[in-house]
C-alpha positions in Angstrom: 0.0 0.0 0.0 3.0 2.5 0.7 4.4 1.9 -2.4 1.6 2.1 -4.4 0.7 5.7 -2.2 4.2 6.8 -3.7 3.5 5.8 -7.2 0.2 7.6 -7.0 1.6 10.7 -4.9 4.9 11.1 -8.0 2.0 10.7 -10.8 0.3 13.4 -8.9 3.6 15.8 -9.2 4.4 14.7 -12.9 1.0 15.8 -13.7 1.5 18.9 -11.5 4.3 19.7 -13.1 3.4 18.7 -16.8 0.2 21.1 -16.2 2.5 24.0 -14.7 5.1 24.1 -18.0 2.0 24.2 -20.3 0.7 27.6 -18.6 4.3 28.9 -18.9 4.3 27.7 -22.8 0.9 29.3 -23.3 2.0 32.5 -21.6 5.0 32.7 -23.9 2.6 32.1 -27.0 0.1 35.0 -25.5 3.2 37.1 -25.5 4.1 36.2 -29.0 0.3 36.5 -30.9 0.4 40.2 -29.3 3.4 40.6 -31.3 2.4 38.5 -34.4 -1.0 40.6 -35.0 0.1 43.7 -36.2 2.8 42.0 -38.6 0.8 39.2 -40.1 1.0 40.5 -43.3 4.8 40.6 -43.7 4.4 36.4 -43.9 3.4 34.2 -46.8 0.4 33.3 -46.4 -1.7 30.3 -47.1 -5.5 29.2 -47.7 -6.4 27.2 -44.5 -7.5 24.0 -46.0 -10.0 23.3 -42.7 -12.1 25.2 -40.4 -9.9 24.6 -37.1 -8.9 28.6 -37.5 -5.3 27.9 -36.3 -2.1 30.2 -36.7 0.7 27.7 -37.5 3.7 29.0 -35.2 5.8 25.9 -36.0 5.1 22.1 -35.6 7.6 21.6 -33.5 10.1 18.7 -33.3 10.7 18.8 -29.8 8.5 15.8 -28.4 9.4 16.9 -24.3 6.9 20.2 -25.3 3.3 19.8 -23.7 1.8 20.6 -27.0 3.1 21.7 -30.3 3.8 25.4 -30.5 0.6 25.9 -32.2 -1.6 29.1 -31.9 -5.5 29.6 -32.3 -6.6 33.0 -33.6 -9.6 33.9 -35.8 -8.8 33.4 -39.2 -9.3 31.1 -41.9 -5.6 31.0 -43.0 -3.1 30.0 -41.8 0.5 32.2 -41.4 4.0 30.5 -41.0 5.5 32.7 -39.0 8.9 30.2 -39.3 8.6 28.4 -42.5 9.4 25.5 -43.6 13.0 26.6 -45.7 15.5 24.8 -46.2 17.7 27.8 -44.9 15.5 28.1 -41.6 18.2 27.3 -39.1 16.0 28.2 -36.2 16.1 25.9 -32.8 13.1 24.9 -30.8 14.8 26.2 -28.2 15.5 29.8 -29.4 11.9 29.8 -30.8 10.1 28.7 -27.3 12.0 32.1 -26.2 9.9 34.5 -28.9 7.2 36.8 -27.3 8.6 36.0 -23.7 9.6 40.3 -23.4 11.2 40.0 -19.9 12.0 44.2 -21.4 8.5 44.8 -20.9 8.0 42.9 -17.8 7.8 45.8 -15.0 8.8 43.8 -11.9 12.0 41.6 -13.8 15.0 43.0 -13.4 15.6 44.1 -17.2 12.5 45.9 -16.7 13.2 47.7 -13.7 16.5 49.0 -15.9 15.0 49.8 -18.9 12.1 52.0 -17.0 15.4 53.7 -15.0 17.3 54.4 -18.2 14.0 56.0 -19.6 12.9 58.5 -16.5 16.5 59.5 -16.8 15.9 60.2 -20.5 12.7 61.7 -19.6 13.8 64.3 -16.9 16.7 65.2 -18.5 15.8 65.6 -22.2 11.8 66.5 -21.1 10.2 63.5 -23.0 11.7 64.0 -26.3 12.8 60.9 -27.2 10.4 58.8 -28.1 10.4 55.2 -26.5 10.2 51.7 -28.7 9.8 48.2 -27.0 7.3 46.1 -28.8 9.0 45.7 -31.9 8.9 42.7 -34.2 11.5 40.2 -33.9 11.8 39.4 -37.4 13.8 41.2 -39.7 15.0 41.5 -43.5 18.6 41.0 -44.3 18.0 44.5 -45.3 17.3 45.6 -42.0 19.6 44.0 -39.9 22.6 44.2 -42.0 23.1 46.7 -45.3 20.9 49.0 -43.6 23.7 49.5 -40.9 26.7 49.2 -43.4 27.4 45.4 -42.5 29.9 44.6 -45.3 28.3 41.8 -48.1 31.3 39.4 -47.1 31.4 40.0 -43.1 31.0 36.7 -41.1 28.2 37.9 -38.7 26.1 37.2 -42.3 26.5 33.8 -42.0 24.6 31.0 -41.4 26.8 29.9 -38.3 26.1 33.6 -36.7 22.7 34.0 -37.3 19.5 32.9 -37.0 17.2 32.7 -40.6 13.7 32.1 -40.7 14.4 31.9 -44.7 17.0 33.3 -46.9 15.9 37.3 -47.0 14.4 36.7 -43.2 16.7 36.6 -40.0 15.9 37.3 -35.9 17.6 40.9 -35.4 21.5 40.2 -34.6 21.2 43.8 -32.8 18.5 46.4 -32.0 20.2 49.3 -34.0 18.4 46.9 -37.1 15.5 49.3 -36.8 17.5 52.7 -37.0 16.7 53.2 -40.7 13.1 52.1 -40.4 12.7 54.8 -37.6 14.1 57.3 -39.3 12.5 57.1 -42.5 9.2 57.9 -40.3 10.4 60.9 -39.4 11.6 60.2 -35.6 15.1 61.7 -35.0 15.2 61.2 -30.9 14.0 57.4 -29.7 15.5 54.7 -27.4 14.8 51.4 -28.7 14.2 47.8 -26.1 14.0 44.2 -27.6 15.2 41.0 -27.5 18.3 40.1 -30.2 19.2 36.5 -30.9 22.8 35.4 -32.2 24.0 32.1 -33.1 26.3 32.0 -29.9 27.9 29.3 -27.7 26.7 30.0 -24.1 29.8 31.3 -21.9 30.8 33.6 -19.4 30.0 36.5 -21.9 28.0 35.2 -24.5 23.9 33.8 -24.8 22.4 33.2 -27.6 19.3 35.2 -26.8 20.0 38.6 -24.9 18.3 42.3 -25.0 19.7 45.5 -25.8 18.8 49.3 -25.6 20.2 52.2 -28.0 19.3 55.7 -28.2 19.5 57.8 -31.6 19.6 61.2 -31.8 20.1 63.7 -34.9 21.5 66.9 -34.0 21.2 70.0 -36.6 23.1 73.1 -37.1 20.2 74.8 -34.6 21.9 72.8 -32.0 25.7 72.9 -32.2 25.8 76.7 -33.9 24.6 78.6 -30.8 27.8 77.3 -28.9 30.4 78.1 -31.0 31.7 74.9 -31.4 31.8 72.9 -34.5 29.6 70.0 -35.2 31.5 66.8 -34.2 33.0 68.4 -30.9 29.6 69.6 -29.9 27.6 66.1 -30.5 31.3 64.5 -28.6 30.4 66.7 -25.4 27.0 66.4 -25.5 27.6 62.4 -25.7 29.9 62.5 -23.2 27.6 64.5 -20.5 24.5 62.6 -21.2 26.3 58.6 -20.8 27.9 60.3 -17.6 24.7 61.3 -16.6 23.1 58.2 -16.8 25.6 56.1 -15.0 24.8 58.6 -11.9 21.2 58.5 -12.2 21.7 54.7 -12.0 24.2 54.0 -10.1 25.1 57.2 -7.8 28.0 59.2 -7.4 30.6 56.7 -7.5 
């Protein structure tokens, strides 16, 4: 009777347990259809050929999963959001990480820093920089690398350093893949959040997944003129004072 009690009682935790990592899979899928909506046209898309009204993530491979990354929306086609290339050289486990946005989690730590960074940004430059953490993941080769002069031959273009959804499609290497996009909408001051993946061995200094910040700023004749100093000296100081800033505002006088 004990051991049978035990057998029962471990079942009882499996299932426990089994139950628990589907709720955190679903939560990361909940995080990742908020991001998918307003970019679902940037994917092929397909004629559902049944009424189950599904939004093929990926089937994935990974049989330890509680269900296949799968998510239900209503539509009646379906979008591959990671297709099935033979240049996708995405992992299951670099996927499961998509639409987690620890960034944009106000109580985890890399949430707590990024909100610091930006009241410093907004007392000191009185909200003009705008602020951008819920962009997409995905990104064109033109984005993430000709866009921010990566030479055509460089070996972060390879398949060994980076993740491709398909041959013209990659997860962002770095956030600074946006810079261009930004600008051409007209914003010249803006801090930008997110997630970046790299095809990295996991060490002391290196993850495969990680996030970054950058802030942008164009500065004009109107700004430099008034102080008498040419252009690159002027943006050099100004540089200077605000990253000095920031390290007090964050960490104290030190």
């Amino acid at each position: 009777m004990a051991a049978s009690s035990v057998r029962r009682h471990r079942a009882a935790c499996d299932g426990g347990k089994r139950a628990t990592a589907a709720r955190h899979v679903s939560l990361q899928l909940s995080h990742l259809l908020n991001l998918l909506r307003p970019h679902a046209h940037r994917f092929t898309k397909q004629k559902a050929k049944t009424n189950s009204h599904r939004l093929c993530v990926r089937q994935s491979s990974d049989k330890t999963l509680p269900f296949p990354l799968v998510l239900k929306v209503s539509s009646i086609e379906l979008i591959y959001v990671v297709r099935d290339d033979p240049t996708n050289n995405v992992l299951d486990s670099i996927f499961s990480k998509l639409g987690m946005q620890l960034h944009r989690r106000d109580h985890h730590p890399i949430g707590i820093l990024k909100n610091a960074i930006y009241n410093y940004f907004d007392i000191t430059y009185s909200g003009k920089f705008d602020k951008f953490d819920n962009l997409f993941p995905f990104v064109s080769v033109k984005m993430n690398f000709d866009d921010v002069l990566v030479p055509e031959d460089h070996v972060s273009r390879s398949y060994n350093d980076t993740y491709y959804v398909d041959s013209q499609t990659v997860l962002r290497c770095h956030i600074c893949a946006h810079q261009a996009e930004l600008l051409r909408k007209g914003h010249t001051h803006f801090l930008v959040t997110g997630d970046v993946y790299r095809r990295d061995s996991i060490d002391s200094t290196h993850r495969p997944v990680f996030h970054q910040m950058e802030g942008f700023r164009v500065f004009t004749p109107d700004d430099w003129e008034p102080s008498g100093m040419d252009g690159t000296s002027y943006v050099a100081e100004d540089l200077k004072k605000c990253l000095e800033g920031l390290a007090r505002h964050l960490f104290g006088t030190v």
